[in-house]
PLY file of the C-alpha trace (Angstrom):
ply
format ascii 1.0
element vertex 177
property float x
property float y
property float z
element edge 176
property int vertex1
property int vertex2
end_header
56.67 16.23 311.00
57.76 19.36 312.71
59.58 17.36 315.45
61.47 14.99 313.19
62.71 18.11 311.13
63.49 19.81 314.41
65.29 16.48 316.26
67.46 15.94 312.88
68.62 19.43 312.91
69.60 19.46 316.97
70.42 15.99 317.13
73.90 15.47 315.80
75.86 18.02 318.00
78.92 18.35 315.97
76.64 19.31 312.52
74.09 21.93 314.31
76.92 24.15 315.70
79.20 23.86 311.95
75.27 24.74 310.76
74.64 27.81 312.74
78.08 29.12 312.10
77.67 28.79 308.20
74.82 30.44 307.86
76.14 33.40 310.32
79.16 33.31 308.44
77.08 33.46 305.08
75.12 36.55 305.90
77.73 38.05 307.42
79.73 37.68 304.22
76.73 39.18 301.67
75.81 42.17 304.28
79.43 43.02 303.73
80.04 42.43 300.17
76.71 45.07 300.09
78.16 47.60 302.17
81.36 47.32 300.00
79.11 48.05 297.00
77.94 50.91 298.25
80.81 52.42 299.77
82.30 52.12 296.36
79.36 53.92 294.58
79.53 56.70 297.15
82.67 57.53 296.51
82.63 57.17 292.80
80.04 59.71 292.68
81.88 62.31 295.60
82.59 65.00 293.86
78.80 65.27 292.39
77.53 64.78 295.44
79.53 67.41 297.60
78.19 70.38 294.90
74.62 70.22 296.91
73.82 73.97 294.66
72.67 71.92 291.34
69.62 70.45 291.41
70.65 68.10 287.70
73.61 67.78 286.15
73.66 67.85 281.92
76.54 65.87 280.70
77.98 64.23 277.46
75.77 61.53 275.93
78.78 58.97 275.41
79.80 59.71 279.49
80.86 56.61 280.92
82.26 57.33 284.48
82.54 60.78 286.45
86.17 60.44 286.33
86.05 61.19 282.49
84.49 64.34 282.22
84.41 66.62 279.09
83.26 69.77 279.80
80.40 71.18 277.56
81.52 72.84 274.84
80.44 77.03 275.11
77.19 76.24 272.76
76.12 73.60 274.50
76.14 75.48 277.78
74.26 78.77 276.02
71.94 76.02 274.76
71.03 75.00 278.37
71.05 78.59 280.15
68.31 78.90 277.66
65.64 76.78 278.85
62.90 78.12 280.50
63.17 77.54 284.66
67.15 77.12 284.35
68.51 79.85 286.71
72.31 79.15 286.26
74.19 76.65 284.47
77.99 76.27 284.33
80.68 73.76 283.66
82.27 71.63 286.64
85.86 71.70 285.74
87.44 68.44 287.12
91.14 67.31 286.71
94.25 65.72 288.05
96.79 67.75 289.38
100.30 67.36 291.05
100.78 68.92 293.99
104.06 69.50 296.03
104.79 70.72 299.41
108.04 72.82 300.11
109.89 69.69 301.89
109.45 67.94 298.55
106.12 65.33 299.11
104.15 64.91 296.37
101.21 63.53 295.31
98.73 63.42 292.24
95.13 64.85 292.94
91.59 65.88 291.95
91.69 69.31 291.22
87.95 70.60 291.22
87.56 74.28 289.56
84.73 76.42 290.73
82.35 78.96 289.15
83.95 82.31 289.47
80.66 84.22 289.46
78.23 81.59 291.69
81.00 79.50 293.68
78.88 76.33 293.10
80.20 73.78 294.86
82.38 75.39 297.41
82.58 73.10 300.43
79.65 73.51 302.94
81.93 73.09 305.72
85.35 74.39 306.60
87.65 73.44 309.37
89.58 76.45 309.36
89.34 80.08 307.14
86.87 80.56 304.11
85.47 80.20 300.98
86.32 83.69 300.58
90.02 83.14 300.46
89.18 81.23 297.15
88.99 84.84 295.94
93.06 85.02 296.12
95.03 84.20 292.97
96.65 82.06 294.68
93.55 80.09 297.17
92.80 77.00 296.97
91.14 74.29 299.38
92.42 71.08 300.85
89.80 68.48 302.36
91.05 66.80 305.34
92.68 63.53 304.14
94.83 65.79 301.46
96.21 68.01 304.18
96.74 65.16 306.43
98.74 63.02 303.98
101.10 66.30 302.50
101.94 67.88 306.43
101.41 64.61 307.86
102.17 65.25 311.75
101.26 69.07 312.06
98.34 70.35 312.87
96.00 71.93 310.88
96.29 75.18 309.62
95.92 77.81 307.26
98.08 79.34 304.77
100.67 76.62 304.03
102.09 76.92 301.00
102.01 74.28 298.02
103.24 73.72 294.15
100.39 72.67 292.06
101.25 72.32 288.71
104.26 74.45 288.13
102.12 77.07 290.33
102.62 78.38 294.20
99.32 78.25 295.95
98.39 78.51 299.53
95.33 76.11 301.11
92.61 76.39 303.80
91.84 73.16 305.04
87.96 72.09 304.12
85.51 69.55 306.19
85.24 66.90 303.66
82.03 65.17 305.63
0 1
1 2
2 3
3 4
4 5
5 6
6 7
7 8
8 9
9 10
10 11
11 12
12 13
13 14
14 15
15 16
16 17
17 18
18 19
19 20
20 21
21 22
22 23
23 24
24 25
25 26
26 27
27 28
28 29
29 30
30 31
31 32
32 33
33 34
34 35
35 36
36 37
37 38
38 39
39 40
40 41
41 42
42 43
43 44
44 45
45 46
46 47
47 48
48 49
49 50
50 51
51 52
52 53
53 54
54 55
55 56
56 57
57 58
58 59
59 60
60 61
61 62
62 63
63 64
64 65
65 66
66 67
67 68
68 69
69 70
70 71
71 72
72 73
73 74
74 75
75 76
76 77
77 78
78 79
79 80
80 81
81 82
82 83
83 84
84 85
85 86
86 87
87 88
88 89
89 90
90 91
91 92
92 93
93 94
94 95
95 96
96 97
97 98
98 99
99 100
100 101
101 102
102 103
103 104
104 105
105 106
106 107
107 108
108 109
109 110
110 111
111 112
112 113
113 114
114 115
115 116
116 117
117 118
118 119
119 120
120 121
121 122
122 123
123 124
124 125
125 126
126 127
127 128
128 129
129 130
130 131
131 132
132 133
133 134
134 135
135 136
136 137
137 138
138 139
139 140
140 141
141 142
142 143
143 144
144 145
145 146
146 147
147 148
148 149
149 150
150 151
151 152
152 153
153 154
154 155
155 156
156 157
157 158
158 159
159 160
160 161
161 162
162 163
163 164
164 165
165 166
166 167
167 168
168 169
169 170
170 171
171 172
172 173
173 174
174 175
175 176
């Protein structure tokens, strides 16, 4: 039975070939639509992923998507510094911002706030300067792709100067990976 399965499979040679192909072609097609998958639920959940310093995050009951956040209001956070075994709790302040370089590009982007007193979620990595220089009025951080699109063509470096919302500030340039 084995044989006849086998001979009607290999025996037409125009069908075994347009066979083989498909079924390449098929599970080349659902390995990929995975992979899309989860390179969209990787990035959707970034920015909670890049602040490796909390071990859970507490949000809103009605939360529907990270890019919606509403911070805790100042009871709520109280409320959780109080249980037992919590060491630290604060808010992650997450918003859009417009930023503008001095020869006039622009572009809207995630502004992500910071902790003044524990600096969770400073970037692990930084191409050039420090976290430290967060400590500036004026300091902020640029990942890689953000500096690259605003002084497309120059090479990385510190201290260039920005408008972010109405404000001057001047970036380090962070390892996004």
């Amino acid at each position: 039975m084995g044989w006849v399965a086998l001979k009607m499979l290999t025996g037409d040679r125009a069908k075994y070939p347009g066979l083989v192909f498909g079924v390449a072609f098929a599970s080349m097609l659902m390995s990929h639509q995975v992979s899309i998958f989860c390179g969209l639920m990787l990035r959707t959940a970034s920015q909670i992923l890049d602040v490796r310093d909390a071990g859970i995050w507490i949000c809103d009951p009605e939360l529907q998507s990270v890019d919606a956040i509403e911070p805790l209001s100042d009871t709520d956070l109280y409320r959780v510094r109080g249980v037992p075994g919590v060491r630290w709790a604060s808010r992650l302040s997450k918003s859009l911002g417009r930023v503008r370089t001095v020869n006039g590009r622009y572009r809207t982007t995630i502004v992500m706030g910071l902790d003044d007193d524990s600096f969770a979620g400073v970037p692990q990595q930084m191409l050039l300067g420090s976290w430290h220089d967060l400590r500036r009025p004026d300091g902020v951080i640029l990942d890689d792709a953000g500096f690259s699109y605003l002084f497309s063509g120059e090479p990385v470096a510190l201290g260039k100067t920005l408008e972010m919302n109405d404000r001057r500030v001047k970036g380090s340039p962070a390892n996004d990976e």
